[in-house]
N, C-alpha and C positions, 0 to 999 in steps of 0.2 A: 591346680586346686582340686581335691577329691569332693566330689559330688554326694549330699548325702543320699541316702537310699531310701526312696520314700512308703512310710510306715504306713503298714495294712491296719483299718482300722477292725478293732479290739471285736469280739466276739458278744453278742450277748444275745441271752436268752429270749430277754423279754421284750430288743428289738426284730427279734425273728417273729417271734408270736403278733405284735402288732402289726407286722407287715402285712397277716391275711386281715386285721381285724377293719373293720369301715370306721371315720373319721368320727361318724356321727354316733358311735358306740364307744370309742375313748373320751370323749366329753362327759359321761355318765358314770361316777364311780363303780356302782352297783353292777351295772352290764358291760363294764369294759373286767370286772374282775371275772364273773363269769363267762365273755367270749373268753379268757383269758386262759382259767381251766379247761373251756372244750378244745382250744387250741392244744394244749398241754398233751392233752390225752390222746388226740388224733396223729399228733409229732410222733409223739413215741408209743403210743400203745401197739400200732402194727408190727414194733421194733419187736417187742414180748410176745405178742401175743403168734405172732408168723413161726418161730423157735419151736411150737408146737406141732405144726401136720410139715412142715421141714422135717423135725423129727421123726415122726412117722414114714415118712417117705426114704428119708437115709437107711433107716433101722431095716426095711422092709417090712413094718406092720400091717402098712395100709398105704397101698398104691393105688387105688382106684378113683372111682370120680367123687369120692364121702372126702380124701384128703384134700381133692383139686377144687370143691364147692367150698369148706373149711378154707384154705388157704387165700381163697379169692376173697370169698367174705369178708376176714379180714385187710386183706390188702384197699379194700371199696375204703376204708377208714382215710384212706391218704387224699381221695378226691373231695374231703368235705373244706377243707381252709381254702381249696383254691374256688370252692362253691362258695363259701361265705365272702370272701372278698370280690366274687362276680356278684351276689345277688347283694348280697346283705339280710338275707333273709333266714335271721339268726334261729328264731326260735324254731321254724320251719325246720330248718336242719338241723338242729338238734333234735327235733322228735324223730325225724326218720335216723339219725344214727341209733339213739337209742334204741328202736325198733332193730337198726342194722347188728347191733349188737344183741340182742334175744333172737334173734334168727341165728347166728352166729355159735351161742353157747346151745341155743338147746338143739343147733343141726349136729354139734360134737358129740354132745352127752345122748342125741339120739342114736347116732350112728356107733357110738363106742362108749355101750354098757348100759343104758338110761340112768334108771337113778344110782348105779353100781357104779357110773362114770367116775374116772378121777375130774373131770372137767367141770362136774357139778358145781364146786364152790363160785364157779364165777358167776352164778347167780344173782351172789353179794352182791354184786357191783352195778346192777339196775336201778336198785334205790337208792343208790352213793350219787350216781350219775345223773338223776332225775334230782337230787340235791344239789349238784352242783351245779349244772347247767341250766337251769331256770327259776324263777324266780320263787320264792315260798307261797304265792297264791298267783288264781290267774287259772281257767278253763282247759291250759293246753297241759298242764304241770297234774292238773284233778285225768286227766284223759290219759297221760302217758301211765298215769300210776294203776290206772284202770286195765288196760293195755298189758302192763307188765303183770301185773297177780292174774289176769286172763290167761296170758299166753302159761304161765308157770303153770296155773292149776289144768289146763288142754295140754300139756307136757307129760305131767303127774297123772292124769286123765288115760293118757296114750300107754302110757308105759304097766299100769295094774289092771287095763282092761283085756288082758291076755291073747292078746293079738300077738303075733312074732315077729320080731324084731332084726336089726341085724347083727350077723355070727359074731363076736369077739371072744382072743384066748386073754379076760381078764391078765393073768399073770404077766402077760408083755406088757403091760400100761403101767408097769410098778413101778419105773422110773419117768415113766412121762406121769404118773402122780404127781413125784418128787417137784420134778419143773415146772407142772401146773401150778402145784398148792407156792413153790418160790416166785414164778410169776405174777399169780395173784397178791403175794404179799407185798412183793417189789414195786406193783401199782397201785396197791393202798396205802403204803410208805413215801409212793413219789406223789400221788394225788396229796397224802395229808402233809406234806413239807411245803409242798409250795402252796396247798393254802393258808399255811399256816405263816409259811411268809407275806403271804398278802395278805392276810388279815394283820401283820404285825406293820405290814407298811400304810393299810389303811388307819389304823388306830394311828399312827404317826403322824400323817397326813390330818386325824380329825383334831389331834393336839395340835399341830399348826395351824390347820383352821381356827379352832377357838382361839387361837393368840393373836391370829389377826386382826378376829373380829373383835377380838376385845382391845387388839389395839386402835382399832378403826373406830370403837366406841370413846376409846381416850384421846382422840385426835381430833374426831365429832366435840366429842366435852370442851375441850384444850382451841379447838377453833370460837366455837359458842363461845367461851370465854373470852376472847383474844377480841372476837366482836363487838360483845359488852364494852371491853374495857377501853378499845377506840373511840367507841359511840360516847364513853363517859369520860374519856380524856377530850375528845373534842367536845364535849357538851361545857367539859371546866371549861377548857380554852378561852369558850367562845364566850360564857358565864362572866370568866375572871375577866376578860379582853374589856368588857362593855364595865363591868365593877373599878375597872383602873380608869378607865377612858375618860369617867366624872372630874375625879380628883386632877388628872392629870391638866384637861382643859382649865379648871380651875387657876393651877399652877402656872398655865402657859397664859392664860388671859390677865393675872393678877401680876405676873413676871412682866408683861408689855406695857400695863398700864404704869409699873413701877418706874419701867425702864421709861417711858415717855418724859415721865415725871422727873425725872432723874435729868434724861439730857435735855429739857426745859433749864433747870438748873444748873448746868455744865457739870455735874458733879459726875466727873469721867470714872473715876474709883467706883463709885457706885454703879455708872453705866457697863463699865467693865465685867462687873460682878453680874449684874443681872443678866448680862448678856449670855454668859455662863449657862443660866438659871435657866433662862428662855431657850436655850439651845440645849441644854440635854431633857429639858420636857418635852421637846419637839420631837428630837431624835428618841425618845423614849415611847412618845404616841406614836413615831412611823412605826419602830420594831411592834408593839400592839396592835397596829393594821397590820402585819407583815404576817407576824402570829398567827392571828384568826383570818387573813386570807388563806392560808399554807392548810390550817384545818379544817376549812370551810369547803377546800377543794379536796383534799381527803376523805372527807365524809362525804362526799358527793352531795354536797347543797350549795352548789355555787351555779347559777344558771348559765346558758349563752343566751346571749339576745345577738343575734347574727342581724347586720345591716349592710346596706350598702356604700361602699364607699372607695376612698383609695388613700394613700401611704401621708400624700403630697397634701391631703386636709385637715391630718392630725400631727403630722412629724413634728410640725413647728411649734403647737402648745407641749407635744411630750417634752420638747428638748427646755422648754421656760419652766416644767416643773420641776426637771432636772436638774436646774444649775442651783440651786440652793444645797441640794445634796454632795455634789459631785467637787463642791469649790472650785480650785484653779484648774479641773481638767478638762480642756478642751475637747468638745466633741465635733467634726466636721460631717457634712452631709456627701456624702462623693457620687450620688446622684445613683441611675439604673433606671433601667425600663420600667417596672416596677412602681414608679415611687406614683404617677398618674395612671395606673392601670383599677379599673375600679372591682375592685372583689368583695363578695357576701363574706364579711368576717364580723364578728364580734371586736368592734373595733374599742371598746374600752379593756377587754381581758387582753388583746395585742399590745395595746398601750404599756398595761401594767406589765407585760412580758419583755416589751422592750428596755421599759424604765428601769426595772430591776437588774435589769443584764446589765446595764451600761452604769447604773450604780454599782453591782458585783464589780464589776472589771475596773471602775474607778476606786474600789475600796484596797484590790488586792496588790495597786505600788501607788499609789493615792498621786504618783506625778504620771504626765505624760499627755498623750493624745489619740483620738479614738475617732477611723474612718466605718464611717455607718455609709451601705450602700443598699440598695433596695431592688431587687430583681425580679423578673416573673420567672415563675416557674412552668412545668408541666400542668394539665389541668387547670389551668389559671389560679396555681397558686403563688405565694409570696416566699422571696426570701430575702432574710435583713442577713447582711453580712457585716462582720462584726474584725478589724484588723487594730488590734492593740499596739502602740509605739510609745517608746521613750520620746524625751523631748527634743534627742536628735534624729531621731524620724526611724528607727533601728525597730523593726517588727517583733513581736514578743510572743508566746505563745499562751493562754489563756487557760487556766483551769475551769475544769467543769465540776461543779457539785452540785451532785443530783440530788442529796439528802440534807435535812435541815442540822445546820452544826455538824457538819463533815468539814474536817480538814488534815491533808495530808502531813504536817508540823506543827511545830508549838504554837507558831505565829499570830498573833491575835487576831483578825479580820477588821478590826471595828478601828484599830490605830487611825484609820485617816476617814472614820469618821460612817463607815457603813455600818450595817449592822450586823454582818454575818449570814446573813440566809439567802442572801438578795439573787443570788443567780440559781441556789435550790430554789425560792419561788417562781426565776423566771421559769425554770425548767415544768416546776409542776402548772403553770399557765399553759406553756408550749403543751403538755400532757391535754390538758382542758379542752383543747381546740384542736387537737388530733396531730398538731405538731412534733417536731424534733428539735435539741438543741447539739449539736456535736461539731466535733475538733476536724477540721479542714487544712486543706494546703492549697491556694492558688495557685494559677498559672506560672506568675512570677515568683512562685516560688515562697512565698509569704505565708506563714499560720496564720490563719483567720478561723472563728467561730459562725455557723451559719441556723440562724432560727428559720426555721422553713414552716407554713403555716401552710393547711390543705384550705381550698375553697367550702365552704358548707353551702349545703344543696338548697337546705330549708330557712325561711328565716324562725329566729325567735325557736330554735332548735330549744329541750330542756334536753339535759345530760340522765342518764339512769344514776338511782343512787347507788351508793356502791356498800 
Protein backbone atom coordinates (compact mmCIF):
# COMPACT_ATOMS: atom_id res chain seq x y z
CA UNK A 1 0.00 0.00 0.00
CA UNK A 2 1.46 3.46 -1.19
CA UNK A 3 1.90 5.78 1.81
CA UNK A 4 0.50 9.17 1.59
CA UNK A 5 2.96 12.03 1.51
CA UNK A 6 2.47 14.15 4.20
CA UNK A 7 1.23 17.83 3.20
CA UNK A 8 3.38 21.01 4.11
CA UNK A 9 1.35 23.10 5.80
CA UNK A 10 -0.18 26.23 3.67
CA UNK A 11 1.76 29.51 3.75
CA UNK A 12 0.36 32.48 5.40
CA UNK A 13 0.96 35.82 5.78
CA UNK A 14 -0.51 36.73 8.72
CA UNK A 15 0.77 33.58 10.69
CA UNK A 16 4.25 34.73 9.83
CA UNK A 17 3.70 38.26 11.09
CA UNK A 18 2.14 36.98 14.43
CA UNK A 19 4.87 34.86 15.02
CA UNK A 20 7.13 37.95 16.16
CA UNK A 21 3.98 39.56 17.59
CA UNK A 22 3.69 38.82 21.92
CA UNK A 23 0.55 37.08 23.07
CA UNK A 24 -0.46 39.90 25.14
CA UNK A 25 -0.70 42.27 21.97
CA UNK A 26 -3.18 39.77 19.90
CA UNK A 27 -5.74 39.88 22.47
CA UNK A 28 -6.20 43.61 21.76
CA UNK A 29 -7.73 44.51 18.38
CA UNK A 30 -6.38 47.87 18.17
CA UNK A 31 -2.53 46.99 18.94
CA UNK A 32 -2.40 43.61 17.38
CA UNK A 33 -3.61 45.49 14.02
CA UNK A 34 -0.84 47.82 14.52
CA UNK A 35 2.17 45.46 15.71
CA UNK A 36 0.66 44.06 12.59
CA UNK A 37 1.54 46.92 10.10
CA UNK A 38 5.02 47.43 11.73
CA UNK A 39 5.54 43.85 11.02
CA UNK A 40 4.47 44.19 7.55
CA UNK A 41 6.76 46.90 6.77
CA UNK A 42 9.98 45.60 8.67
CA UNK A 43 9.33 41.94 6.42
CA UNK A 44 9.38 43.63 3.38
CA UNK A 45 10.47 47.06 3.47
CA UNK A 46 14.27 46.16 3.55
CA UNK A 47 13.28 43.88 0.39
CA UNK A 48 12.57 47.73 -1.51
CA UNK A 49 14.16 49.71 0.01
CA UNK A 50 18.04 47.59 -0.07
CA UNK A 51 17.44 47.57 -4.41
CA UNK A 52 18.51 51.10 -3.92
CA UNK A 53 22.60 51.52 -2.68
CA UNK A 54 22.72 47.67 -4.42
CA UNK A 55 21.97 49.63 -7.26
CA UNK A 56 24.42 52.18 -6.80
CA UNK A 57 26.99 49.80 -6.03
CA UNK A 58 26.42 47.45 -9.45
CA UNK A 59 26.08 50.76 -11.54
CA UNK A 60 29.41 52.00 -10.13
CA UNK A 61 27.94 55.35 -8.88
CA UNK A 62 28.85 55.07 -5.48
CA UNK A 63 31.16 52.61 -3.88
CA UNK A 64 32.16 54.02 -0.85
CA UNK A 65 31.23 54.21 2.78
CA UNK A 66 27.72 56.87 1.98
CA UNK A 67 26.55 53.38 -0.04
CA UNK A 68 27.82 50.92 2.77
CA UNK A 69 26.21 53.25 5.87
CA UNK A 70 22.77 53.45 3.41
CA UNK A 71 22.81 49.89 2.92
CA UNK A 72 23.24 48.81 6.47
CA UNK A 73 20.75 51.19 7.65
CA UNK A 74 18.48 49.73 5.89
CA UNK A 75 19.31 46.15 6.42
CA UNK A 76 19.05 47.30 10.77
CA UNK A 77 15.00 47.18 9.73
CA UNK A 78 15.15 43.21 9.86
CA UNK A 79 16.47 42.97 13.57
CA UNK A 80 13.33 44.76 14.97
CA UNK A 81 10.46 41.64 14.79
CA UNK A 82 13.08 39.47 16.38
CA UNK A 83 13.46 42.56 19.14
CA UNK A 84 9.79 42.68 19.53
CA UNK A 85 9.10 39.12 20.13
CA UNK A 86 12.35 39.19 22.73
CA UNK A 87 11.23 42.25 24.54
CA UNK A 88 7.68 43.20 23.70
CA UNK A 89 8.60 46.48 23.98
CA UNK A 90 6.49 47.57 21.08
CA UNK A 91 6.13 51.18 21.28
CA UNK A 92 9.78 51.49 22.22
CA UNK A 93 10.72 50.04 19.08
CA UNK A 94 8.70 51.56 17.07
CA UNK A 95 10.03 54.94 17.96
CA UNK A 96 13.61 54.09 17.47
CA UNK A 97 12.69 52.46 13.86
CA UNK A 98 10.96 55.34 12.96
CA UNK A 99 13.96 57.48 14.03
CA UNK A 100 15.99 54.40 12.04
CA UNK A 101 14.20 55.29 9.14
CA UNK A 102 14.78 59.48 9.08
CA UNK A 103 18.47 58.61 9.61
CA UNK A 104 18.10 56.35 6.75
CA UNK A 105 16.34 58.84 4.15
CA UNK A 106 17.96 61.91 5.06
CA UNK A 107 21.74 60.07 5.26
CA UNK A 108 20.71 59.30 1.07
CA UNK A 109 19.35 62.60 0.23
CA UNK A 110 22.32 64.09 2.13
CA UNK A 111 25.01 62.18 0.57
CA UNK A 112 23.26 62.30 -3.04
CA UNK A 113 21.96 65.58 -3.97
CA UNK A 114 20.15 67.22 -0.72
CA UNK A 115 16.94 68.53 -1.66
CA UNK A 116 17.87 67.79 -5.73
CA UNK A 117 17.91 64.05 -4.38
CA UNK A 118 15.62 61.68 -6.14
CA UNK A 119 15.39 59.93 -2.58
CA UNK A 120 13.60 63.00 -1.18
CA UNK A 121 9.99 61.66 -1.60
CA UNK A 122 10.61 59.17 1.08
CA UNK A 123 10.04 61.68 3.39
CA UNK A 124 6.20 60.91 2.99
CA UNK A 125 6.45 58.09 4.65
CA UNK A 126 7.39 59.45 8.27
CA UNK A 127 3.95 60.65 8.91
CA UNK A 128 2.43 57.47 7.21
CA UNK A 129 4.50 55.50 9.62
CA UNK A 130 3.96 57.46 13.02
CA UNK A 131 0.21 56.82 11.74
CA UNK A 132 0.35 53.50 11.64
CA UNK A 133 2.38 52.36 14.07
CA UNK A 134 1.02 53.99 17.16
CA UNK A 135 -1.87 54.87 18.50
CA UNK A 136 -3.80 58.40 17.57
CA UNK A 137 -2.93 59.93 21.07
CA UNK A 138 -0.46 59.19 23.90
CA UNK A 139 3.18 61.45 24.65
CA UNK A 140 5.28 58.95 22.51
CA UNK A 141 3.13 59.40 19.06
CA UNK A 142 3.10 63.85 20.18
CA UNK A 143 7.30 63.25 20.53
CA UNK A 144 7.93 61.08 17.36
CA UNK A 145 6.04 63.67 15.35
CA UNK A 146 8.19 66.36 17.02
CA UNK A 147 11.24 64.50 16.27
CA UNK A 148 10.29 64.02 12.50
CA UNK A 149 9.41 67.88 11.46
CA UNK A 150 12.93 68.55 13.62
CA UNK A 151 15.04 66.37 11.99
CA UNK A 152 13.35 67.52 8.32
CA UNK A 153 13.45 71.28 9.12
CA UNK A 154 17.91 70.56 10.61
CA UNK A 155 18.03 68.56 6.96
CA UNK A 156 16.45 71.67 5.00
CA UNK A 157 18.57 73.77 7.55
CA UNK A 158 21.84 71.97 6.42
CA UNK A 159 21.40 71.78 3.00
CA UNK A 160 20.52 76.17 2.24
CA UNK A 161 23.03 77.06 4.69
CA UNK A 162 25.78 76.99 2.01
CA UNK A 163 28.06 74.78 3.43
CA UNK A 164 29.41 71.99 0.86
CA UNK A 165 28.13 69.12 0.54
CA UNK A 166 28.94 65.84 -1.13
CA UNK A 167 30.02 65.72 -5.00
CA UNK A 168 27.10 63.93 -7.19
CA UNK A 169 26.92 63.71 -11.29
CA UNK A 170 22.93 64.33 -10.67
CA UNK A 171 22.37 62.99 -14.25
CA UNK A 172 23.34 59.26 -13.04
CA UNK A 173 20.52 59.23 -10.41
CA UNK A 174 17.97 59.46 -13.35
CA UNK A 175 17.20 55.96 -13.20
CA UNK A 176 17.71 55.27 -9.65
CA UNK A 177 14.82 58.38 -9.58
CA UNK A 178 12.77 56.11 -11.59
CA UNK A 179 13.14 53.09 -8.87
CA UNK A 180 13.06 55.30 -6.02
CA UNK A 181 9.78 57.24 -6.86
CA UNK A 182 8.43 52.97 -8.04
CA UNK A 183 9.63 51.97 -4.63
CA UNK A 184 7.92 54.40 -2.78
CA UNK A 185 4.87 53.93 -4.55
CA UNK A 186 5.08 50.06 -4.16
CA UNK A 187 5.06 50.76 -0.41
CA UNK A 188 2.43 52.99 -0.20
CA UNK A 189 0.33 50.62 -2.22
CA UNK A 190 1.42 47.60 -0.19
CA UNK A 191 0.98 49.69 3.35
CA UNK A 192 -2.57 50.89 2.12
CA UNK A 193 -3.78 47.11 0.85
CA UNK A 194 -3.22 45.44 3.74
CA UNK A 195 -4.74 48.15 5.86
CA UNK A 196 -7.23 48.35 4.04
CA UNK A 197 -7.69 44.63 4.42
CA UNK A 198 -7.56 44.84 8.04
CA UNK A 199 -9.64 47.43 8.59
CA UNK A 200 -12.23 45.39 6.16
CA UNK A 201 -11.59 42.36 8.51
CA UNK A 202 -12.05 44.50 11.51
CA UNK A 203 -15.43 45.98 10.43
CA UNK A 204 -16.27 42.24 9.85
CA UNK A 205 -15.22 41.06 13.07
CA UNK A 206 -17.16 44.41 14.80
CA UNK A 207 -20.57 43.05 12.72
CA UNK A 208 -19.88 39.78 14.47
CA UNK A 209 -19.35 41.21 17.44
CA UNK A 210 -22.63 43.07 17.59
CA UNK A 211 -24.63 39.90 16.54
CA UNK A 212 -23.45 38.20 19.27
CA UNK A 213 -23.93 40.63 21.59
CA UNK A 214 -27.19 41.06 20.43
CA UNK A 215 -27.56 37.49 20.41
CA UNK A 216 -26.34 37.12 23.90
CA UNK A 217 -29.01 40.07 24.68
CA UNK A 218 -31.70 37.61 23.12
CA UNK A 219 -30.70 34.62 25.17
CA UNK A 220 -30.24 36.99 28.44
CA UNK A 221 -34.21 38.01 27.23
CA UNK A 222 -35.35 34.35 26.17
CA UNK A 223 -33.68 32.92 29.58
CA UNK A 224 -35.29 35.75 31.85
CA UNK A 225 -38.20 34.53 30.32
CA UNK A 226 -37.96 30.79 30.46
CA UNK A 227 -37.46 31.62 34.33
CA UNK A 228 -40.65 33.58 34.78
CA UNK A 229 -42.40 31.11 33.11
CA UNK A 230 -41.07 28.02 35.41
CA UNK A 231 -41.57 30.18 38.41
CA UNK A 232 -45.30 30.64 36.97
CA UNK A 233 -45.82 27.20 35.80
CA UNK A 234 -44.77 25.96 39.21
CA UNK A 235 -46.48 28.71 41.05
CA UNK A 236 -50.00 27.24 38.89
CA UNK A 237 -48.98 23.81 39.73
CA UNK A 238 -48.60 24.24 43.18
CA UNK A 239 -51.98 26.92 43.20
CA UNK A 240 -53.96 24.40 41.18
CA UNK A 241 -52.54 21.13 43.19
CA UNK A 242 -54.03 22.61 46.71
CA UNK A 243 -57.42 24.15 44.60
CA UNK A 244 -58.16 20.33 43.47
CA UNK A 245 -56.86 18.86 46.80
CA UNK A 246 -60.49 20.38 48.57
CA UNK A 247 -62.80 18.96 46.23
CA UNK A 248 -61.10 15.98 45.82
CA UNK A 249 -60.86 15.02 49.79
CA UNK A 250 -64.47 15.83 49.63
CA UNK A 251 -65.06 13.20 46.98
CA UNK A 252 -62.86 10.63 48.74
CA UNK A 253 -64.43 11.28 52.27
CA UNK A 254 -68.20 11.37 50.93
CA UNK A 255 -67.25 8.15 48.55
CA UNK A 256 -66.23 6.24 52.07
CA UNK A 257 -68.94 7.18 54.03
CA UNK A 258 -71.33 6.08 51.02
CA UNK A 259 -69.37 3.12 50.69
CA UNK A 260 -69.77 2.27 54.56
CA UNK A 261 -73.15 2.79 54.18
CA UNK A 262 -73.69 0.91 51.22
CA UNK A 263 -71.93 -2.48 52.66
CA UNK A 264 -73.83 -1.89 56.01
CA UNK A 265 -76.74 -2.65 53.64
CA UNK A 266 -75.19 -5.43 51.50
CA UNK A 267 -76.04 -3.48 48.60
CA UNK A 268 -72.87 -4.87 46.66
CA UNK A 269 -74.00 -3.05 43.15
CA UNK A 270 -73.71 -0.02 44.94
CA UNK A 271 -70.39 -1.01 47.03
CA UNK A 272 -69.03 -1.92 43.77
CA UNK A 273 -69.67 1.36 42.15
CA UNK A 274 -68.48 3.33 44.95
CA UNK A 275 -65.62 1.58 45.28
CA UNK A 276 -64.69 2.82 41.78
CA UNK A 277 -65.53 6.24 43.05
CA UNK A 278 -63.11 5.89 46.05
CA UNK A 279 -60.38 4.58 43.99
CA UNK A 280 -59.90 6.87 41.26
CA UNK A 281 -60.23 10.09 43.81
CA UNK A 282 -57.48 8.44 45.61
CA UNK A 283 -55.41 7.72 42.72
CA UNK A 284 -56.29 11.07 41.41
CA UNK A 285 -55.17 12.91 44.91
CA UNK A 286 -51.76 10.57 44.67
CA UNK A 287 -51.02 11.88 40.95
CA UNK A 288 -51.80 15.79 42.67
CA UNK A 289 -49.17 14.97 45.38
CA UNK A 290 -47.01 13.53 42.74
CA UNK A 291 -47.48 16.84 40.72
CA UNK A 292 -46.61 19.26 43.09
CA UNK A 293 -43.77 17.23 44.67
CA UNK A 294 -42.01 16.94 41.00
CA UNK A 295 -42.57 21.06 40.99
CA UNK A 296 -41.88 21.71 44.24
CA UNK A 297 -38.45 20.05 43.54
CA UNK A 298 -37.86 21.99 40.36
CA UNK A 299 -38.24 25.11 41.69
CA UNK A 300 -36.01 24.39 44.30
CA UNK A 301 -38.40 24.74 47.43
CA UNK A 302 -38.48 21.46 48.68
CA UNK A 303 -36.10 21.22 51.96
CA UNK A 304 -33.81 18.29 53.39
CA UNK A 305 -34.28 17.68 56.79
CA UNK A 306 -31.15 15.12 56.97
CA UNK A 307 -31.47 12.67 60.35
CA UNK A 308 -30.15 10.02 61.60
CA UNK A 309 -31.08 6.80 61.00
CA UNK A 310 -30.91 3.37 58.92
CA UNK A 311 -32.78 1.45 55.94
CA UNK A 312 -34.03 -1.47 58.57
CA UNK A 313 -36.30 1.54 60.70
CA UNK A 314 -38.19 2.69 57.73
CA UNK A 315 -38.14 -0.13 55.05
CA UNK A 316 -41.09 -1.77 56.75
CA UNK A 317 -43.76 1.07 56.96
CA UNK A 318 -42.46 2.25 53.11
CA UNK A 319 -43.40 -1.35 51.90
CA UNK A 320 -47.25 -1.12 54.06
CA UNK A 321 -47.74 2.10 52.15
CA UNK A 322 -46.98 0.61 49.16
CA UNK A 323 -49.13 -2.30 48.98
CA UNK A 324 -52.43 -0.43 48.26
CA UNK A 325 -50.68 1.03 45.07
CA UNK A 326 -48.84 -1.76 43.84
CA UNK A 327 -51.76 -4.67 44.20
CA UNK A 328 -50.84 -8.16 43.61
CA UNK A 329 -46.97 -7.25 43.18
CA UNK A 330 -45.02 -8.64 45.42
CA UNK A 331 -42.10 -6.89 46.64
CA UNK A 332 -39.28 -9.05 48.84
CA UNK A 333 -36.67 -7.60 50.91
CA UNK A 334 -33.20 -9.72 49.96
CA UNK A 335 -31.56 -8.12 52.87
CA UNK A 336 -27.57 -6.23 52.57
CA UNK A 337 -25.23 -4.74 54.81
CA UNK A 338 -26.82 -1.68 54.43
CA UNK A 339 -30.21 -2.22 55.55
CA UNK A 340 -28.85 -1.72 59.69
CA UNK A 341 -25.98 0.58 58.78
CA UNK A 342 -27.08 4.04 60.18
CA UNK A 343 -26.58 7.06 57.85
CA UNK A 344 -27.48 11.17 57.97
CA UNK A 345 -30.17 10.94 55.23
CA UNK A 346 -33.22 12.82 54.80
CA UNK A 347 -35.08 9.77 55.43
CA UNK A 348 -38.60 10.82 54.40
CA UNK A 349 -37.37 12.37 50.69
CA UNK A 350 -35.53 8.37 50.66
CA UNK A 351 -38.71 7.01 51.45
CA UNK A 352 -40.51 8.89 48.74
CA UNK A 353 -37.67 7.86 46.27
CA UNK A 354 -37.99 4.51 47.10
CA UNK A 355 -41.81 4.24 47.02
CA UNK A 356 -41.99 5.75 43.61
CA UNK A 357 -39.50 3.44 42.04
CA UNK A 358 -41.01 0.42 43.10
CA UNK A 359 -44.47 1.93 42.16
CA UNK A 360 -42.92 2.95 38.59
CA UNK A 361 -41.60 -0.50 38.14
CA UNK A 362 -44.82 -2.10 39.41
CA UNK A 363 -46.90 0.14 37.01
CA UNK A 364 -44.70 -0.68 33.87
CA UNK A 365 -46.03 -4.91 33.58
CA UNK A 366 -48.31 -4.44 36.61
CA UNK A 367 -47.54 -8.60 37.26
CA UNK A 368 -44.49 -10.03 38.86
CA UNK A 369 -41.96 -9.58 41.72
CA UNK A 370 -39.52 -7.27 42.90
CA UNK A 371 -36.08 -8.00 44.91
CA UNK A 372 -35.25 -4.79 47.05
CA UNK A 373 -31.71 -5.07 48.54
CA UNK A 374 -29.91 -2.56 50.47
CA UNK A 375 -25.99 -2.03 50.56
CA UNK A 376 -23.36 0.30 52.00
CA UNK A 377 -21.74 2.04 49.89
CA UNK A 378 -18.20 4.04 49.61
CA UNK A 379 -18.38 6.97 52.15
CA UNK A 380 -21.04 5.46 54.14
CA UNK A 381 -23.35 5.81 51.51
CA UNK A 382 -26.46 3.70 50.55
CA UNK A 383 -27.48 1.75 47.88
CA UNK A 384 -31.17 0.15 47.14
CA UNK A 385 -30.81 -2.25 44.52
CA UNK A 386 -33.80 -2.71 42.52
CA UNK A 387 -34.00 -6.66 40.40
CA UNK A 388 -37.39 -6.80 38.39
CA UNK A 389 -38.89 -10.46 37.66
CA UNK A 390 -41.79 -12.04 35.99
CA UNK A 391 -43.80 -14.50 38.10
CA UNK A 392 -41.52 -17.15 37.02
CA UNK A 393 -38.54 -15.54 38.67
CA UNK A 394 -37.09 -14.64 34.78
CA UNK A 395 -35.15 -11.02 35.46
CA UNK A 396 -36.47 -8.14 33.35
CA UNK A 397 -34.80 -5.02 32.61
CA UNK A 398 -36.34 -1.78 33.84
CA UNK A 399 -36.74 1.50 32.11
CA UNK A 400 -35.64 4.68 33.43
CA UNK A 401 -37.47 8.01 33.02
CA UNK A 402 -35.92 10.85 33.98
CA UNK A 403 -38.62 13.30 32.59
CA UNK A 404 -42.25 13.75 33.71
CA UNK A 405 -44.49 11.89 30.90
CA UNK A 406 -41.56 10.50 29.05
CA UNK A 407 -42.21 7.40 27.43
CA UNK A 408 -40.49 5.43 24.80
CA UNK A 409 -44.26 3.91 23.02
CA UNK A 410 -47.70 4.31 22.80
CA UNK A 411 -48.30 2.36 25.89
CA UNK A 412 -50.15 3.94 28.56
CA UNK A 413 -48.27 3.76 32.06
CA UNK A 414 -51.22 4.10 34.31
CA UNK A 415 -53.10 0.52 32.78
CA UNK A 416 -52.17 -1.23 36.06
CA UNK A 417 -52.95 1.49 38.02
CA UNK A 418 -49.67 4.05 38.46
CA UNK A 419 -49.62 7.11 37.53
CA UNK A 420 -47.06 7.69 35.02
CA UNK A 421 -44.38 9.84 36.58
CA UNK A 422 -43.64 7.64 39.53
CA UNK A 423 -39.90 6.73 38.59
CA UNK A 424 -39.40 10.53 36.83
CA UNK A 425 -40.22 11.52 40.59
CA UNK A 426 -38.21 8.94 42.03
CA UNK A 427 -35.34 10.18 39.87
CA UNK A 428 -35.81 13.95 40.57
CA UNK A 429 -35.91 12.81 44.76
CA UNK A 430 -32.53 10.82 43.91
CA UNK A 431 -31.41 14.43 42.16
CA UNK A 432 -32.65 16.04 45.77
CA UNK A 433 -30.32 14.29 47.81
CA UNK A 434 -27.22 14.24 45.54
CA UNK A 435 -28.09 10.73 44.40
CA UNK A 436 -28.29 8.72 41.14
CA UNK A 437 -30.72 6.38 39.69
CA UNK A 438 -29.14 4.05 36.61
CA UNK A 439 -29.37 0.79 34.71
CA UNK A 440 -27.00 -2.05 36.12
CA UNK A 441 -25.77 -5.61 35.46
CA UNK A 442 -24.98 -7.83 38.55
CA UNK A 443 -22.55 -10.30 39.18
CA UNK A 444 -25.01 -13.01 38.07
CA UNK A 445 -25.55 -11.56 35.35
CA UNK A 446 -28.98 -10.03 36.04
CA UNK A 447 -30.31 -6.31 35.14
CA UNK A 448 -31.10 -4.53 38.21
CA UNK A 449 -31.58 -0.69 38.87
CA UNK A 450 -29.35 0.87 41.72
CA UNK A 451 -30.54 4.15 43.73
CA UNK A 452 -27.28 5.16 45.41
CA UNK A 453 -27.80 8.00 48.00
CA UNK A 454 -24.53 10.06 49.17
CA UNK A 455 -24.25 10.66 53.06
CA UNK A 456 -25.05 14.42 54.00
CA UNK A 457 -22.37 15.92 56.10
CA UNK A 458 -24.87 18.49 57.77
CA UNK A 459 -28.06 17.88 59.49
CA UNK A 460 -31.27 19.81 58.46
CA UNK A 461 -29.07 20.73 55.26
CA UNK A 462 -31.56 23.56 53.02
CA UNK A 463 -31.03 22.92 49.23
CA UNK A 464 -30.22 26.56 47.16
CA UNK A 465 -33.11 27.53 45.17
CA UNK A 466 -32.56 27.04 41.85
Amino acid sequence: MQLAKPRLPAFSLSGLLDHFIPPEMRVNTEAHRRARMFMLSHVFGPILGNTIPLYLVVTGISRDYRAVVFFLSILAFWAYPFALRATGRYQLLAFLSVQNLIFCVLWACYSYGGVSSPFLPWLLIFPLLAFLYLPPVGWVRNLLLVQIFGSSGMFLARCFSGEPMPAVELKDFQVIGMISMASVAIYFAMMSLYFAKMFHEQREFTRELNSLVSTSDNLRNLTAAANQASTAKADFVAGMSHELRTPLNAIIGYSQLLLEEADDENDEATVKDLSHVHKAGSDLLRLIDDILSYSRIEAGKMPIHATLGSCADHLGAWLDDLAPSIGGYQVEVAGGDGLNRSVLLDWTATGSAVRHLVSGIASQDGKGRLALGCEGGPDNSIRFTFVDMTEEGVARPIVIIREMFEHGDDTSPTKYGGTGIEIALAYKFAELLGGTIASTTLDNGRPATVLTLPEHSVPNQQPLAA
